[in-house]
N, C-alpha and C positions, 0 to 999 in steps of 0.2 A: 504494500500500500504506500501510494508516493505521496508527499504534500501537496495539496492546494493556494498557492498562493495567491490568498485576496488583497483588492488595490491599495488598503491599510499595511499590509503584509509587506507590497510594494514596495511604497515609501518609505517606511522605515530601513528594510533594505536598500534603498539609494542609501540613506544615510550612511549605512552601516558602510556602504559598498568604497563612497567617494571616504571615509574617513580610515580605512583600510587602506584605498590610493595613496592618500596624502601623507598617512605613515612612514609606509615600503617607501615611497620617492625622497620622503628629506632622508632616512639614509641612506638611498643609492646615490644621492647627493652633496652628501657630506662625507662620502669616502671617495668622491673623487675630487683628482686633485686641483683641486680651482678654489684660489683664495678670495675670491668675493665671497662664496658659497661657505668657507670655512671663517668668514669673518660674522657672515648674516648668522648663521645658527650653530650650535655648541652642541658637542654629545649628550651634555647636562641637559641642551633644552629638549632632543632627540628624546631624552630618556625622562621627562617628564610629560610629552607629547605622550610616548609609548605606554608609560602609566593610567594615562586618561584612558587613551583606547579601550586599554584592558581592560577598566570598570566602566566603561561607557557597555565594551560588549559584554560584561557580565550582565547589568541591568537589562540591554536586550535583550537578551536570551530569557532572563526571568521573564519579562515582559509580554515577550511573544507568547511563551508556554501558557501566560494567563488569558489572553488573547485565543490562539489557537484552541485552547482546550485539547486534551486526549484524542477525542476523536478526529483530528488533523497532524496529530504529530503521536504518532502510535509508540506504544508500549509494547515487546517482546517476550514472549516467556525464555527461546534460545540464542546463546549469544551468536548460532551458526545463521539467525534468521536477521538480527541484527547488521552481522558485517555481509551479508546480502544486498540487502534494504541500503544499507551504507553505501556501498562499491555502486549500485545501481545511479545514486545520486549524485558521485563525486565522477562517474563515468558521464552523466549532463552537465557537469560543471557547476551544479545545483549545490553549492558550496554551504550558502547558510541555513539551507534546510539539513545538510549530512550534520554540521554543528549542531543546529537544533534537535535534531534523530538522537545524535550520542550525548548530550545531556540528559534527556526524556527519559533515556536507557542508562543511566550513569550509575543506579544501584543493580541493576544485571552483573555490568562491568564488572566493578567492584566487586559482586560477589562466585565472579571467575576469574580473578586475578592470578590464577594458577595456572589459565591457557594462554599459550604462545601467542596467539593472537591478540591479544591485550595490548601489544605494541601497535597495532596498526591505527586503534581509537586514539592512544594518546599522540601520535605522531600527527594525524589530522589534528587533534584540537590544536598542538605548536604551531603547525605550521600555518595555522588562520588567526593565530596569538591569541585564542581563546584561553589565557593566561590563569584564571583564576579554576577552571574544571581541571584544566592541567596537572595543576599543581596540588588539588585536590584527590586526583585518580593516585596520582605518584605516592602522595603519602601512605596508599593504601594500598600499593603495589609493594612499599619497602616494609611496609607492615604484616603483609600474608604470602608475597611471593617468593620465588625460588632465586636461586644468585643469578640463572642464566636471563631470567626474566626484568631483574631489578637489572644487571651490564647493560641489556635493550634498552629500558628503558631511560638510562644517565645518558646513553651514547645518545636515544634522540635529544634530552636536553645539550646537551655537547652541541649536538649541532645547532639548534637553535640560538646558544650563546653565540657560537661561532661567528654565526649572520649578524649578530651584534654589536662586533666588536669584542665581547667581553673576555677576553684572554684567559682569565686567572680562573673564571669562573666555570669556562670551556675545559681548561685544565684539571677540576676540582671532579668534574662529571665523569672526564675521560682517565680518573685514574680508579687502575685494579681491574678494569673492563675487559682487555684487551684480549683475553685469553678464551673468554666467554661468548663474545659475537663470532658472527661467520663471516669466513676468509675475507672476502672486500672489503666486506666491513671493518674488518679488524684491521685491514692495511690503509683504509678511510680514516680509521681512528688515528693513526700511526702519523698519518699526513694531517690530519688538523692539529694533533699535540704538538708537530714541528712547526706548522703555522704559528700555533699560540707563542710557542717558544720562542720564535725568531722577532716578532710582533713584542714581546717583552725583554727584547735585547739578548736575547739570552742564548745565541749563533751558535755555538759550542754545543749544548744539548740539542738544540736543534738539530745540528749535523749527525750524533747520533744517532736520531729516533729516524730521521730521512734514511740512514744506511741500513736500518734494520727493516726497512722494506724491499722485499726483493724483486730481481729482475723479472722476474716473470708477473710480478704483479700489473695491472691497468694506471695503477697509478705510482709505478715508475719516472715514468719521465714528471710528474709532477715534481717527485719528489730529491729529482738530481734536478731539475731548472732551483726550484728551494736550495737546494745543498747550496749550489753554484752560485745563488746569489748570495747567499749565507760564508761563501768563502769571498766576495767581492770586498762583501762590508767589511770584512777584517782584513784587506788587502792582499788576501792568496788568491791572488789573481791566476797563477799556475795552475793550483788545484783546481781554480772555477774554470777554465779553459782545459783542461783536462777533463773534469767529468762531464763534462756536454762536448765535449769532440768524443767521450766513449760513447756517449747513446747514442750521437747523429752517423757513428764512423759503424758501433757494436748491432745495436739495437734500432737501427731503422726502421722495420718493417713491422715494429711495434709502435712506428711514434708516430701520430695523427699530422696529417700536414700544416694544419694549423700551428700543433704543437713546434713542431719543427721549424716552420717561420720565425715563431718565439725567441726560440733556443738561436737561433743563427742572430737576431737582432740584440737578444744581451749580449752573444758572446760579441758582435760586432762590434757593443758600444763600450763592453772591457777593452777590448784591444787596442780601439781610439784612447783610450786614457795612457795605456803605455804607450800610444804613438807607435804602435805595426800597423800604421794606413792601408799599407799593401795586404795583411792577412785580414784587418775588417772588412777593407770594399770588397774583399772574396766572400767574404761570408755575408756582406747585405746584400750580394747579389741572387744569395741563394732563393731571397726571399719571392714568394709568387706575388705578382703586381695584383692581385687582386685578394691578397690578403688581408685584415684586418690590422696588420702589424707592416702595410706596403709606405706607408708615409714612412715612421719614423724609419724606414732602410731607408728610405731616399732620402732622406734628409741624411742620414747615415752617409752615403754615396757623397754627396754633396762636399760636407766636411771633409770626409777624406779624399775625395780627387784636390778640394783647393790645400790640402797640408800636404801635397803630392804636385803643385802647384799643376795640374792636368783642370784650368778651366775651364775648358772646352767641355769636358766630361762633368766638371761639377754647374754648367749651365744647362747642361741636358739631364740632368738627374733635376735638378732645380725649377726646370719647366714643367717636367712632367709629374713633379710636384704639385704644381700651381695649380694644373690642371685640372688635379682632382678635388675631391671634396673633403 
């Protein structure tokens, strides 16, 4: 049985919907790097904006349930009929009815906090920042659940600090887990503890936890682009130009072309620091013109043809610059 959404129902949903926008955008916006943007708003205001949300959509959701009534937002006796009804919903993109589905249903939950599945409600409510149910399943997950169940569920908080910003906090989730999630996962995990690490100055442990994922993992190359610029900031420029010539030279046909663009445009712009012009514009040239990393080559190209005094070459990397957008 699916929701009925009435034109009350509606509205309130705009609301919910533009103030979920406005959210997500000031910090996709205040993590990049543009100092108007870092001037106009602060993590602090980020992180009282994100507070309101939270208890804006708590009240919602009470709201609506009094609103809707039972007979519009149904009640489950099985949690298999639940993550059904669920999946049906989040498969329309019908997002704040599946939140309002897993509230309605939150003492089911709660009292199968012993099935594996139990991860997948509290991962939807993070990820729509339904903050306040979250946090409320969780206590009662560390309360009746098993240790594999409780790692799931720090790792989904983990990542939602992640998204945040919140280092220390991401760190606090992701420790003891690591052994209890499955493979990707646990090498996912591996790669955001280096994030957090490297994000806290803290390049050395970083470089660690990047090595103890291995070659055969998918997020390999993440986690030598990490290392590499991890060995930048400390000035082992060798080591960083060494472990991205071993994935681009060892590991190619594992590394995504995008990824690969990446990898050629850091090491391009290490090499301009030590002044090898001649071994960076080899490596920005690897880059595909139609990459999302095709500017900063060419601009890349530019600088080193004029430190190579070849202006000829650095006014044709420089137009086809201009050119684009």
């Amino acid at each position: 049985m699916l929701l009925r959404v009435s034109s009350t129902y509606q509205s309130t949903a705009l609301i919910y919907g533009l103030l979920s926008f406005f959210t997500i955008l000031f910090i996709i916006l205040f993590i990049l790097p543009s100092p108007a943007w870092g001037q106009a708003i602060s993590l602090s205001d980020i992180d009282k904006l994100n507070r309101r949300f939270q208890d804006f959509s708590s009240d919602f959701y009470k709201t609506l349930a009094r609103q809707q009534g039972k007979d519009k937002i149904p009640t489950y006796a099985q949690l298999s009929q639940l993550h059904d009804a669920t999946q049906k919903l989040e498969e329309k993109n019908r997002h704040i009815e599946t939140i309002a589905l897993i509230i309605n249903n939150l003492t089911l939950i709660k009292n199968n906090t012993d099935v594996p599945s139990i991860s997948y409600f509290l991962r939807l409510l993070l990820e729509h920042n339904e903050w306040h149910s979250a946090i409320d399943l969780f206590k009662n997950i560390e309360q009746n659940s098993n240790k594999i169940i409780l790692s799931n569920a720090k790792y989904a908080f983990a990542k939602y600090y992640l998204k945040r910003q919140k280092w220390q906090r991401t760190l606090e989730y992701l420790e003891g887990i690591i052994a209890d999630i499955v493979t990707d996962d646990a090498h996912y995990a591996l790669l955001i503890k280096g994030i957090s690490l490297q994000n806290l100055k803290k390049h050395r442990q970083a470089i660690k936890v990047y090595e103890s994922i291995p070659n055969t993992s998918k997020y390999y190359a993440y986690a030598t682009l990490n290392k590499a610029v991890a060995y930048i900031r400390q000035d082992w420029w060798t080591d960083a130009h060494l472990a991205i010539n071993e994935i681009l030279q060892q590991h190619r046909e594992t590394v995504s072309n995008e990824m690969a663009n990446r990898l050629f445009v850091v090491l391009g712009y290490s090499l301009i620091r030590k002044e090898y012009y001649r071994n960076a514009r080899d490596s920005f040239r690897f880059v595909n013109l139609n990459s999302q990393y095709a500017n900063q080559a060419l601009l890349g190209l530019t600088l080193t043809a004029v430190n190579q005094n070849d202006y000829i070459g650095a006014i044709n990397a420089a137009n086809i610059l201009k050119e684009k957008t």
